[in-house]
MINUGU-667365 format. One line per 3 residues: number of its first residue (from 1); for each residue x, y, z of N, C-alpha, C. Coordinates in Angstrom, 1 decimal, m for minus. Example, Ala and Ser with C-alpha at 12.3 -4.5 7.8 and 13.67 -1.06 7.14 Angstrom:
1 = 13.2/m5.7/7.8/12.3/m4.5/7.8/13.2/m3.3/7.8 | 12.8/m2.2/7.1/13.7/m1.1/7.1/12.9/0.0/7.9;
***
This chain:
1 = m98.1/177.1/m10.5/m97.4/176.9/m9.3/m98.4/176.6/m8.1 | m99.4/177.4/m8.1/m100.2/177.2/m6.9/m101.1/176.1/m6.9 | m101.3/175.3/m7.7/m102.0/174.1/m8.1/m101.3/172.8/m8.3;
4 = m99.5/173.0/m8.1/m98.6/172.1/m7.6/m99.4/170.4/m6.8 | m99.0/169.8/m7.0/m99.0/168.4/m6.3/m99.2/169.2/m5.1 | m100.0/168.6/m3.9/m99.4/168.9/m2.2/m98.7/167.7/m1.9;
7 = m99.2/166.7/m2.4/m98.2/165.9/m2.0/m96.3/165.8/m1.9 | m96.0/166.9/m3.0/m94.8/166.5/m3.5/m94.3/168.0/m1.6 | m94.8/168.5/m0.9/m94.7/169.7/m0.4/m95.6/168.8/0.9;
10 = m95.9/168.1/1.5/m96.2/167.6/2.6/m95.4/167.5/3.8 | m93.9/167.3/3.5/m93.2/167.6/4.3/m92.4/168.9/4.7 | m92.9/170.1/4.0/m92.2/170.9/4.5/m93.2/171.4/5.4;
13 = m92.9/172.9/6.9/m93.6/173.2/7.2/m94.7/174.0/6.2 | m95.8/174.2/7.3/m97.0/175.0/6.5/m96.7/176.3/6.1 | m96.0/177.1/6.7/m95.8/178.3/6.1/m95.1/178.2/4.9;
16 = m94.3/177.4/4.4/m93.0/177.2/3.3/m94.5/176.4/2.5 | m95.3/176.2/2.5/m96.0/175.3/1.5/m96.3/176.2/0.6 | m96.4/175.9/m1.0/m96.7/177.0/m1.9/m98.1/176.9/m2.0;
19 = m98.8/176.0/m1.7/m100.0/176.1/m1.7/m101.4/176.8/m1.1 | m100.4/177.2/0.4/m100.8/178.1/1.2/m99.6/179.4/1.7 | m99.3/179.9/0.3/m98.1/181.0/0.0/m98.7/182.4/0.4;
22 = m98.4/183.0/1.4/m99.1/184.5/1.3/m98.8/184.6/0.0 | m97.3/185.0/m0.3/m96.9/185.7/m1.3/m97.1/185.3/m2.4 | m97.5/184.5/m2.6/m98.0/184.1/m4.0/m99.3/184.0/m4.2;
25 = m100.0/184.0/m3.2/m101.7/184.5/m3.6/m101.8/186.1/m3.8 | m100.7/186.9/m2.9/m100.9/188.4/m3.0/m100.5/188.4/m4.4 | m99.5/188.3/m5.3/m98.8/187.9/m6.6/m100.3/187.5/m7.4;
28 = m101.0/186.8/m7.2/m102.3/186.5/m8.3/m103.1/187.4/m8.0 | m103.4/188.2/m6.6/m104.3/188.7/m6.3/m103.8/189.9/m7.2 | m102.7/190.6/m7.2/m102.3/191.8/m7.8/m102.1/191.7/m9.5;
31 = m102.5/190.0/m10.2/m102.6/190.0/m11.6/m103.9/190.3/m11.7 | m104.9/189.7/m10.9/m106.7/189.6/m11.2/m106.6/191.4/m11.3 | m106.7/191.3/m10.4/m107.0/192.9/m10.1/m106.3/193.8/m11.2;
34 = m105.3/193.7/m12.3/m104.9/194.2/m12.9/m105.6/193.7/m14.6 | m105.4/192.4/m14.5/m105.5/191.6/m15.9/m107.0/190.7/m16.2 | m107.3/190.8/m14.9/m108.4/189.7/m14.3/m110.0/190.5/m14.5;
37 = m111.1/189.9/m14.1/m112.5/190.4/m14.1/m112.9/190.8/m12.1 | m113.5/191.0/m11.9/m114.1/191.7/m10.4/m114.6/190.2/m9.8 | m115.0/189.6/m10.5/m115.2/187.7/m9.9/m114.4/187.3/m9.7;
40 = m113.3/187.4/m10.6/m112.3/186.3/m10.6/m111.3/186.9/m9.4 | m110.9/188.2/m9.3/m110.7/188.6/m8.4/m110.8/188.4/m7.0 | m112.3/188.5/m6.6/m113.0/188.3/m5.5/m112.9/186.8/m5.4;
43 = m112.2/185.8/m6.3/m112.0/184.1/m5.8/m111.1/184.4/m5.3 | m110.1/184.8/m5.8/m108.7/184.7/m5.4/m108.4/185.5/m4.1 | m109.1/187.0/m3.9/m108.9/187.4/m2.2/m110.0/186.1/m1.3;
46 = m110.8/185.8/m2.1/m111.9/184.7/m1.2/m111.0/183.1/m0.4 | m110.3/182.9/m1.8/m109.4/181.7/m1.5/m108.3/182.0/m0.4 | m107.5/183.1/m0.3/m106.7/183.5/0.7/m107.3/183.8/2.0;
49 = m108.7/183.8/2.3/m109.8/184.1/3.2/m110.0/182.6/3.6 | m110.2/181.8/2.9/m110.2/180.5/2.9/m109.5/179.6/3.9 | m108.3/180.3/3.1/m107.1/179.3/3.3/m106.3/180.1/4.8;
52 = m107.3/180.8/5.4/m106.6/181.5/6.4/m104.8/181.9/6.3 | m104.9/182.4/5.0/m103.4/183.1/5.0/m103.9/184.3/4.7 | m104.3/185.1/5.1/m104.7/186.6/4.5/m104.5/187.4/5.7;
55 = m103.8/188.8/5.7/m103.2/189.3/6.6/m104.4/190.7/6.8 | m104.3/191.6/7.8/m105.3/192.5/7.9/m105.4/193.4/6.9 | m103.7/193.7/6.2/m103.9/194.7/5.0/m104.7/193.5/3.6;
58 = m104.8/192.7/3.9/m105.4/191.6/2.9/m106.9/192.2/2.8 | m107.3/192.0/3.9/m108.9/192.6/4.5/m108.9/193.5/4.1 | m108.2/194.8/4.2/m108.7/196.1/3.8/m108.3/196.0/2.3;
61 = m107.9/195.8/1.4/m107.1/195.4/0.1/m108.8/195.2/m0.5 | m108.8/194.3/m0.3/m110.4/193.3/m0.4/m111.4/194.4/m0.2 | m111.7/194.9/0.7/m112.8/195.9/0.4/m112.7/196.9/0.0;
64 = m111.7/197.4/0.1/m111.3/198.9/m1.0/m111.4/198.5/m2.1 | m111.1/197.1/m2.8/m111.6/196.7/m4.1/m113.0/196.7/m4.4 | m113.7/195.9/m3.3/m115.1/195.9/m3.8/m115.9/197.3/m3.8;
67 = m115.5/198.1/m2.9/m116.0/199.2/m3.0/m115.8/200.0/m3.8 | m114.5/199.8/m4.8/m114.6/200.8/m5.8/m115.3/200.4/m7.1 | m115.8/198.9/m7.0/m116.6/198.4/m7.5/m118.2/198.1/m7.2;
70 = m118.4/199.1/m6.1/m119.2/199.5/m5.9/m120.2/198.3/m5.0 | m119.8/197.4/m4.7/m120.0/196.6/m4.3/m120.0/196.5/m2.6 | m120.9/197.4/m1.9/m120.8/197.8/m0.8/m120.9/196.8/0.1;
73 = m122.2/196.4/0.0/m122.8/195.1/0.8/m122.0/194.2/1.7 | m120.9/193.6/0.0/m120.0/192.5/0.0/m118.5/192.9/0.9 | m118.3/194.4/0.6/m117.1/195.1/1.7/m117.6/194.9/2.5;
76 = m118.5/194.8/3.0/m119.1/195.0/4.6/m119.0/193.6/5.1 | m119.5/192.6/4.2/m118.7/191.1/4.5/m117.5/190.5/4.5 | m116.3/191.5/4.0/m115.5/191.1/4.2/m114.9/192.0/5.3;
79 = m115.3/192.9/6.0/m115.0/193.3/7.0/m114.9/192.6/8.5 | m116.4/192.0/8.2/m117.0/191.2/9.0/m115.9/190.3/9.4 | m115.8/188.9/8.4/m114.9/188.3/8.3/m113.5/188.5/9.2;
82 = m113.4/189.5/8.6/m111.9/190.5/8.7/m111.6/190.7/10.7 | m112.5/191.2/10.9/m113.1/191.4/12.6/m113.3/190.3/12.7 | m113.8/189.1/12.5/m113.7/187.8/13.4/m112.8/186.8/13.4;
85 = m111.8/187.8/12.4/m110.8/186.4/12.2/m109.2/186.9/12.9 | m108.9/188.1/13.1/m108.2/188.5/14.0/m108.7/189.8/15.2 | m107.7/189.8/16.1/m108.0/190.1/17.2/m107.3/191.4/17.5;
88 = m107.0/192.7/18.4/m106.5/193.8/18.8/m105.0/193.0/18.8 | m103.9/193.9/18.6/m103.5/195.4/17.9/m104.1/194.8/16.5 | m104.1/193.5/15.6/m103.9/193.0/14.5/m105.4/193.6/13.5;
91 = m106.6/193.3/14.7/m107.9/194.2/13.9/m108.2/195.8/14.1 | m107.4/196.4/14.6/m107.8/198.1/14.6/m107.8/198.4/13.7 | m107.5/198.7/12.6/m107.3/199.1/11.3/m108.6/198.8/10.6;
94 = m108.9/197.3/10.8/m110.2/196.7/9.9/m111.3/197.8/10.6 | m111.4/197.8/12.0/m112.7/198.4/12.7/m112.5/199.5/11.9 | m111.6/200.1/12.2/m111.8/201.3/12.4/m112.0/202.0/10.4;
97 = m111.7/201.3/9.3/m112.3/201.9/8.0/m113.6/200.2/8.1 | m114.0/199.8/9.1/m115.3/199.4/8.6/m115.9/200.1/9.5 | m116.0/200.4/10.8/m117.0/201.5/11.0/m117.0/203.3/10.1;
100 = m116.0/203.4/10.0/m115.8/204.7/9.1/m116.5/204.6/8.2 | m116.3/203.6/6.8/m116.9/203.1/5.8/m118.4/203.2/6.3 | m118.7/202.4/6.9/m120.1/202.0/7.1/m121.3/203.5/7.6;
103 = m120.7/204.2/8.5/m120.9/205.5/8.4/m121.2/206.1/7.7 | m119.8/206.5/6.9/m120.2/207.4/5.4/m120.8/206.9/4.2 | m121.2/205.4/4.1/m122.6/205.0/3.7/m123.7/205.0/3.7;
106 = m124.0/204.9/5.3/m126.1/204.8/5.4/m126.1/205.7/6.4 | m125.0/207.0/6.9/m125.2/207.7/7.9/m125.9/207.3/8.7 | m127.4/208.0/8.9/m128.2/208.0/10.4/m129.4/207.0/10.1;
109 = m129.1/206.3/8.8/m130.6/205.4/8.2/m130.2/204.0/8.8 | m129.4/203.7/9.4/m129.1/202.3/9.9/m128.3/202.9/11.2 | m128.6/203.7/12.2/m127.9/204.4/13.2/m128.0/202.7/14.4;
112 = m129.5/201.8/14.3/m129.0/201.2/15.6/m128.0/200.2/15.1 | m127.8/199.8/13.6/m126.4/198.8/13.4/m125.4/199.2/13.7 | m125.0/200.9/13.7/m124.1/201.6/13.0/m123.4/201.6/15.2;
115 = m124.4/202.0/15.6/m124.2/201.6/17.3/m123.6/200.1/18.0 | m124.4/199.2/17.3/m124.0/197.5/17.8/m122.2/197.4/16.8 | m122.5/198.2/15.8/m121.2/197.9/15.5/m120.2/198.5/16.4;
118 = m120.1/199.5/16.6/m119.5/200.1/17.8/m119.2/199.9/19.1 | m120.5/199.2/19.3/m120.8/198.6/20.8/m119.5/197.0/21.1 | m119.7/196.5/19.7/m118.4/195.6/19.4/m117.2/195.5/19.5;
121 = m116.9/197.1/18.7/m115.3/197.2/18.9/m115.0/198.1/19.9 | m115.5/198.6/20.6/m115.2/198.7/22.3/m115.0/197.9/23.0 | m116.0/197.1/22.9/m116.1/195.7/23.3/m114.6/194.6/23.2;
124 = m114.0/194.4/21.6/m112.7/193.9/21.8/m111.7/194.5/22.0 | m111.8/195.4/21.8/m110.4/196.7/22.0/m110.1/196.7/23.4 | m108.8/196.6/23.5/m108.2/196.5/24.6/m107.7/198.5/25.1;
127 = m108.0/198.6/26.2/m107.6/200.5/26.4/m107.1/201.2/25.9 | m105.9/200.4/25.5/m104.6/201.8/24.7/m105.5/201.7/22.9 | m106.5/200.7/22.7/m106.8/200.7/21.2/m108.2/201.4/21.6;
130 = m108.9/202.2/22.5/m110.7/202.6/22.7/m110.2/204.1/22.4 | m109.5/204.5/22.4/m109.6/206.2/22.1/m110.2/206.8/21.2 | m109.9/206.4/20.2/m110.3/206.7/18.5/m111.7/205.7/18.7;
133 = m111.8/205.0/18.9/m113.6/204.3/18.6/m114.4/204.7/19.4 | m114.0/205.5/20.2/m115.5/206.0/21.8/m115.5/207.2/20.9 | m114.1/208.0/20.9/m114.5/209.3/20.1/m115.5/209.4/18.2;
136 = m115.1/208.4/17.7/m116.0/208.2/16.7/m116.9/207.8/17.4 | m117.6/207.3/18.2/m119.0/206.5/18.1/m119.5/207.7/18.9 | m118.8/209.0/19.7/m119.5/210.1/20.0/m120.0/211.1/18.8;
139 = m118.9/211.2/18.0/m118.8/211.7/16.6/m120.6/211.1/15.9 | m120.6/209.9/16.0/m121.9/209.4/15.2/m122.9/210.1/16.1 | m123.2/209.6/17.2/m124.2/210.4/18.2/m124.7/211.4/17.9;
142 = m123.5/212.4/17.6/m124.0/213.9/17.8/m124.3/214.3/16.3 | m124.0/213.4/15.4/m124.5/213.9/14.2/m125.9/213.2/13.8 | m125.9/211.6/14.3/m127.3/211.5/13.5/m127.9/210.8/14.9;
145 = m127.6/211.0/15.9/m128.0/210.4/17.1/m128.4/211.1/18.5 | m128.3/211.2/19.5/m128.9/211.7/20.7/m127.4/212.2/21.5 | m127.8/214.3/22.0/m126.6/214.3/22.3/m126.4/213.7/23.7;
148 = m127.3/213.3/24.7/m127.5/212.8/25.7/m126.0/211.5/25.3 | m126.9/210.5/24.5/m125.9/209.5/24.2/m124.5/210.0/24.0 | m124.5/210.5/23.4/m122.6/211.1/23.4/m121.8/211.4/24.5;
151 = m123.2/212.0/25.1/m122.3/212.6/26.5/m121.8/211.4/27.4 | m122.9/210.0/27.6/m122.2/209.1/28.1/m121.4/208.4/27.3 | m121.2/208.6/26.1/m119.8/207.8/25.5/m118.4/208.5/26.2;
154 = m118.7/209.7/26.1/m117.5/210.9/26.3/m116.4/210.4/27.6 | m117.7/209.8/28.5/m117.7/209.2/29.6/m117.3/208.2/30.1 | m117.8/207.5/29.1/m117.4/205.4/29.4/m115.9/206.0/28.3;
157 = m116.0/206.9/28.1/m114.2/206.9/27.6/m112.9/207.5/28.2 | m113.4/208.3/29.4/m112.8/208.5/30.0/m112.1/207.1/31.4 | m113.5/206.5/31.5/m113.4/205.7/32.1/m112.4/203.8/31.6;
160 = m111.8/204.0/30.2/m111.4/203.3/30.0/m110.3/203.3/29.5 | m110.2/204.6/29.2/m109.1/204.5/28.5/m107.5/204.8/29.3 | m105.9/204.9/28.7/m105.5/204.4/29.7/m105.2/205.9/30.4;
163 = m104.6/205.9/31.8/m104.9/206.8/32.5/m104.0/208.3/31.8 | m102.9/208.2/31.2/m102.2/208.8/30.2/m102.9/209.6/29.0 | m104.0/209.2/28.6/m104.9/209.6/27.6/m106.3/210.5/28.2;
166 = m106.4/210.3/29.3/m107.9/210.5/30.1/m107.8/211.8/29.7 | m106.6/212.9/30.0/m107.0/214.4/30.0/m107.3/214.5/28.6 | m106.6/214.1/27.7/m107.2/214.5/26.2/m108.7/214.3/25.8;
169 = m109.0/213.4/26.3/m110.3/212.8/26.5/m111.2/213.5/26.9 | m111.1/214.4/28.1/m111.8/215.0/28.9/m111.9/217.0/28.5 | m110.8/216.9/27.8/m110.1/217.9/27.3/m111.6/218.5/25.8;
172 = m111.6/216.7/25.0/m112.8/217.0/24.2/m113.7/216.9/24.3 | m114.0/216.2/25.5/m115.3/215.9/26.7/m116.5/217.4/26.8 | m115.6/218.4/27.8/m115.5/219.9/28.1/m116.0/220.2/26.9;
175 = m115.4/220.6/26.0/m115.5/221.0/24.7/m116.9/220.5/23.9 | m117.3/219.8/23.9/m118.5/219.4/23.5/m120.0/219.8/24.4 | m119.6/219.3/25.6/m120.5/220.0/26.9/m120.7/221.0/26.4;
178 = m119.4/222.4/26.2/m119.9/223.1/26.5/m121.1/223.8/24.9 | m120.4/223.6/24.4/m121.3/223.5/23.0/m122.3/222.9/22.8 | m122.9/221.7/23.5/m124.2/220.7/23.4/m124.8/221.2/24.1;
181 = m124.6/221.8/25.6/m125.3/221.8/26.9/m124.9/223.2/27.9 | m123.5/223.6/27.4/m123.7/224.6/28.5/m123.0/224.4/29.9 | m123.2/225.6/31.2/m122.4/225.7/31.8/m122.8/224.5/33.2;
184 = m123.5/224.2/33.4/m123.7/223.0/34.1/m123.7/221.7/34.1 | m123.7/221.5/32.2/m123.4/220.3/32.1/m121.4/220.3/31.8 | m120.9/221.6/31.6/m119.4/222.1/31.9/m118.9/221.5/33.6;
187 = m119.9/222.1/34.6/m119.2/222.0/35.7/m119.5/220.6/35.9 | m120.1/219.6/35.6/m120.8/218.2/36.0/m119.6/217.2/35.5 | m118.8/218.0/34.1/m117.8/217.2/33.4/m116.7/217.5/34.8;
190 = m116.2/218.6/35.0/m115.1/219.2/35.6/m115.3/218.2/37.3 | m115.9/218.5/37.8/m116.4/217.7/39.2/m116.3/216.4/38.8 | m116.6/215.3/38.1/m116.3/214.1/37.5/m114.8/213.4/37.5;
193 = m114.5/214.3/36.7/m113.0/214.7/36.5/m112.2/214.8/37.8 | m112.2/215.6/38.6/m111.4/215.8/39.3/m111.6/214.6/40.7 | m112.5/214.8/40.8/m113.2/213.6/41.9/m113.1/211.8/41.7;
196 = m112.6/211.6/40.5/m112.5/210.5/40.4/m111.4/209.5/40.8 | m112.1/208.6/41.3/m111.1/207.6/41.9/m110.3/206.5/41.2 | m109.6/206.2/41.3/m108.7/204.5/40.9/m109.9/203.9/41.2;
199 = m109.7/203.1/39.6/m108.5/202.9/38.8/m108.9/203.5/37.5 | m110.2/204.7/38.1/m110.4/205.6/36.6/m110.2/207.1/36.8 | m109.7/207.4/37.8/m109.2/208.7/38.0/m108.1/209.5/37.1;
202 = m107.6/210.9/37.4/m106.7/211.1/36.7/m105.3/211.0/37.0 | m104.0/211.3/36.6/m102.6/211.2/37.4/m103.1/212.5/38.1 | m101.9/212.5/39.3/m102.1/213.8/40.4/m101.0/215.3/39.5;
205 = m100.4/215.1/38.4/m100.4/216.0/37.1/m101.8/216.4/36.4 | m102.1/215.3/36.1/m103.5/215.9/35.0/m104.4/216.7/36.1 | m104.7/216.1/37.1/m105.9/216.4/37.9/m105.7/217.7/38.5;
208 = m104.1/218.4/38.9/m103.9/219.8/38.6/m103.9/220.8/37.6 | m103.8/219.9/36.7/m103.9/220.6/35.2/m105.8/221.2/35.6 | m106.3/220.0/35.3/m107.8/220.2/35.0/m108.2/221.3/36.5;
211 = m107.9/221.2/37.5/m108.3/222.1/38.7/m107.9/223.7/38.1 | m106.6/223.9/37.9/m106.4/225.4/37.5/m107.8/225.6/36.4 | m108.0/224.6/35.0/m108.6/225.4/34.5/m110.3/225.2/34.7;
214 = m110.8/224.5/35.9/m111.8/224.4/36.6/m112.2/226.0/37.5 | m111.4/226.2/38.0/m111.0/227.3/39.1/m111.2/228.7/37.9 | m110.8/228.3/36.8/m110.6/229.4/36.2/m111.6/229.6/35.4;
217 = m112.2/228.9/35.1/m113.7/228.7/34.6/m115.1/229.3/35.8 | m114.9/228.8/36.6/m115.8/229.3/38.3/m115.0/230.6/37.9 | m113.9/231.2/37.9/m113.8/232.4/38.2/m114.3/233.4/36.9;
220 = m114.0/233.3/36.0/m115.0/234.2/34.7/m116.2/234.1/35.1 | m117.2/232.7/35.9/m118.4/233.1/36.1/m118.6/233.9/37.6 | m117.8/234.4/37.4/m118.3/235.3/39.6/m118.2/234.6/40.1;
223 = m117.6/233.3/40.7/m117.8/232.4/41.4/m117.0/232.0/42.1 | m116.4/232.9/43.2/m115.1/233.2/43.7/m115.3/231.9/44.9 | m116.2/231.6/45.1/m116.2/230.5/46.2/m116.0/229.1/45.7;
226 = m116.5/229.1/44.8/m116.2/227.4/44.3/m115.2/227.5/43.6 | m114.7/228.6/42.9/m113.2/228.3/42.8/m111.9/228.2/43.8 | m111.9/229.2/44.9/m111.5/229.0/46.4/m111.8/227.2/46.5;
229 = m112.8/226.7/46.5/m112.7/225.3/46.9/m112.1/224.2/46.2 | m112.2/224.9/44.9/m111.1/224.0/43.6/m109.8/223.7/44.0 | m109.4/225.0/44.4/m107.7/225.3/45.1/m107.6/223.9/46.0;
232 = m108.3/224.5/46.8/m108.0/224.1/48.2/m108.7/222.1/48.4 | m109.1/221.9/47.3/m109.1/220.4/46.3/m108.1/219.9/45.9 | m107.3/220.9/44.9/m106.3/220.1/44.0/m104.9/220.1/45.6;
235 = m105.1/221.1/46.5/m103.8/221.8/46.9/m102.9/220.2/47.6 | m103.6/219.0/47.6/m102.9/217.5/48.4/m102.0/217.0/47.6 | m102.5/217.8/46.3/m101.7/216.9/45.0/m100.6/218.3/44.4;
238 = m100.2/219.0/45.2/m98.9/220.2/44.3/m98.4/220.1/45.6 | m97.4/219.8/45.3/m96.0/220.1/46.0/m95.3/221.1/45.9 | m95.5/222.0/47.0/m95.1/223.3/47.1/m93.6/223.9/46.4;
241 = m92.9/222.8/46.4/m91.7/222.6/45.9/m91.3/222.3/44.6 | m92.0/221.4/43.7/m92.1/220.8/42.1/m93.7/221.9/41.9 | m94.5/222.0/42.3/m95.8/222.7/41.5/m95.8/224.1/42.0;
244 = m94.9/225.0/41.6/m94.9/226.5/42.3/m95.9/227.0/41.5 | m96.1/226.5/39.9/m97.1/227.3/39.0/m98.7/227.1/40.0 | m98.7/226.3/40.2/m99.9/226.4/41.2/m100.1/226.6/41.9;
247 = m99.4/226.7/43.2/m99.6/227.8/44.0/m99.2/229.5/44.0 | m98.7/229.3/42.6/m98.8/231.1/42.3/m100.2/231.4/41.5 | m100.7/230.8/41.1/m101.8/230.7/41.0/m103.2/231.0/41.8;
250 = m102.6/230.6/42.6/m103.8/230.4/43.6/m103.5/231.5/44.3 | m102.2/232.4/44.8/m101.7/233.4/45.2/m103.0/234.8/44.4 | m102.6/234.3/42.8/m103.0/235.2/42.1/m104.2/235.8/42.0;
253 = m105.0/234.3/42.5/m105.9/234.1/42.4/m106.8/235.3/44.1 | m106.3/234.7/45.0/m106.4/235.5/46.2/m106.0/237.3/46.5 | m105.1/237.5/45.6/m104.8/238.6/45.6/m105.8/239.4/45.1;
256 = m106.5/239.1/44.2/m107.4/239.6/43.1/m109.0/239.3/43.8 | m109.4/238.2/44.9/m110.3/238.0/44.8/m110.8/237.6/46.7 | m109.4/237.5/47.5/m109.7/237.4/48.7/m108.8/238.7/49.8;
259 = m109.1/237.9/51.0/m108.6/239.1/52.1/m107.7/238.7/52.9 | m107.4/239.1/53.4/m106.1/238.5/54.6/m106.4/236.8/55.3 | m107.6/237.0/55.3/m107.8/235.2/56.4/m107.9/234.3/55.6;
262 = m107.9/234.7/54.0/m108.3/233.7/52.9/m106.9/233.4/52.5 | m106.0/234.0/52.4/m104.1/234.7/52.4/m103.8/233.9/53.1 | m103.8/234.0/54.8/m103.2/233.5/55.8/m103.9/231.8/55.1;
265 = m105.3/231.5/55.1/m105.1/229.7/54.8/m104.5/229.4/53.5 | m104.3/230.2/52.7/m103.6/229.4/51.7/m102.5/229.3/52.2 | m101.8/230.3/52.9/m100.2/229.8/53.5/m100.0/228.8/53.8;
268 = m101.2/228.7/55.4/m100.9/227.5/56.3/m100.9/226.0/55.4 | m102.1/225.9/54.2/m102.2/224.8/53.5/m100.8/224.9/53.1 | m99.9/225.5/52.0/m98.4/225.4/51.7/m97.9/225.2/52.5;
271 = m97.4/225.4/53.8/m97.2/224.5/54.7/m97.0/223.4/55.5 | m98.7/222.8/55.0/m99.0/221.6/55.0/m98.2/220.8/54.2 | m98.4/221.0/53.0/m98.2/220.2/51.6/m96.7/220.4/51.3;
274 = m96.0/221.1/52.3/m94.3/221.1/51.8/m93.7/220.1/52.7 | m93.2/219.2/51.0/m92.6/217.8/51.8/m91.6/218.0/51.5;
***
């Protein structure tokens, strides 16, 4: 069938041509691979590669085969491929088991490819697709790489991604700080965070979120003043009326840690901020 005349098939369109049939090259591809040899195989996903009918699950199909054939090199070529022949949402999937793959291959022995490859699919990935690839290429950093580097990935990912996602981000951001570096490089994340402006800032939700647990962090360390200034930071963005958890908070906070004239300004701010 697939070696039909084209001529007798010239006039229909290209997709209806049997000659360039998804479904009937997947149909051979799934006899080789069953009945067939690892060559003959590799013509027939090659020919569909060719003939530009091969879809992204084609690509991954294609190197899961070679690779269980052990054939690493040649997956990594057809990944290649795979990544230059379609584009975001259609190539996330390819990146993301060819940088995985390629990873759990040569770990930290080919770390600056293992980076350019990375540096790529950030590069095409459009915001709502960078989440998962900044956090893996932090992931590689801190295992066979520099944790300095991570820390700015943590960062250029906060910065890109979409503003919806940023606290989760920042959420694993913290979390790594504080485990790589400690309480300074903790407060440098938190100050970043809260301080930042459009069009990489956070919503005026998240950025109260992160303030309470900023404030509450200064406050485990004795640090009754820079948390007082946390408050009195987030307090433009709670609405005395929709964010009472926050200003009971901050209540709580004063009760436990200030005196009447520190009392009296949080009032006057609620106040202020009751629209």
């Amino acid at each position: 069938i697939l070696k039909r005349d084209y001529a007798a098939e010239k006039e229909l369109p290209p997709q209806q041509k049997l000659y360039r049939n998804t479904r009937l090259y997947t149909l051979l591809v799934d006899l080789e691979e069953s009945l067939g040899t690892v060559e003959s195989t590799g013509a027939a996903y090659e020919r569909m590669l060719d003939l530009k009918i091969a879809t992204p699950q084609t690509v991954l199909n294609y190197a899961s085969f070679l690779q269980e054939h052990k054939h690493f090199d040649e997956s990594f070529r057809v990944y290649e491929r795979g990544v230059a022949a379609f584009r975001f949402p259609h190539a996330a999937d390819i990146w993301r088991a060819y940088l995985a793959q390629f990873v759990e291959r040569f770990k930290g022995s080919k770390l600056e490819r293992a980076r350019d490859l990375f540096e790529q699919a950030v590069a095409a990935a459009p915001p709502e697709h960078c989440r998962t690839l900044y956090l893996s290429y932090a992931a590689l950093e801190e295992s066979y790489g520099l944790a300095r580097r991570a820390m700015e990935i943590y960062e250029r990912a906060t910065r890109t991604v979409p503003i919806g996602e940023r606290l989760a981000v920042y959420d694993i951001y913290l979390s790594r700080a504080t485990e790589l570096y400690g309480v300074s490089k903790v407060r440098e994340v938190f100050e970043t965070a809260i301080e930042a402006e459009p069009p990489h800032g956070l919503s005026d939700a998240d950025c109260r979120t992160l303030c309470l647990r900023f404030a509450a962090f200064e406050q485990r360390l004795g640090e009754v003043d820079r948390a007082r200034a946390i408050f009195r930071h987030a307090a433009p963005l709670a609405d005395p009326k929709e964010d009472k958890s926050f200003w009971d908070a901050w209540k709580q906070f004063e009760a436990a840690h200030g005196n009447e004239d520190t009392f009296k300004e949080l009032l006057r701010m609620q106040r202020t901020f009751y629209m």
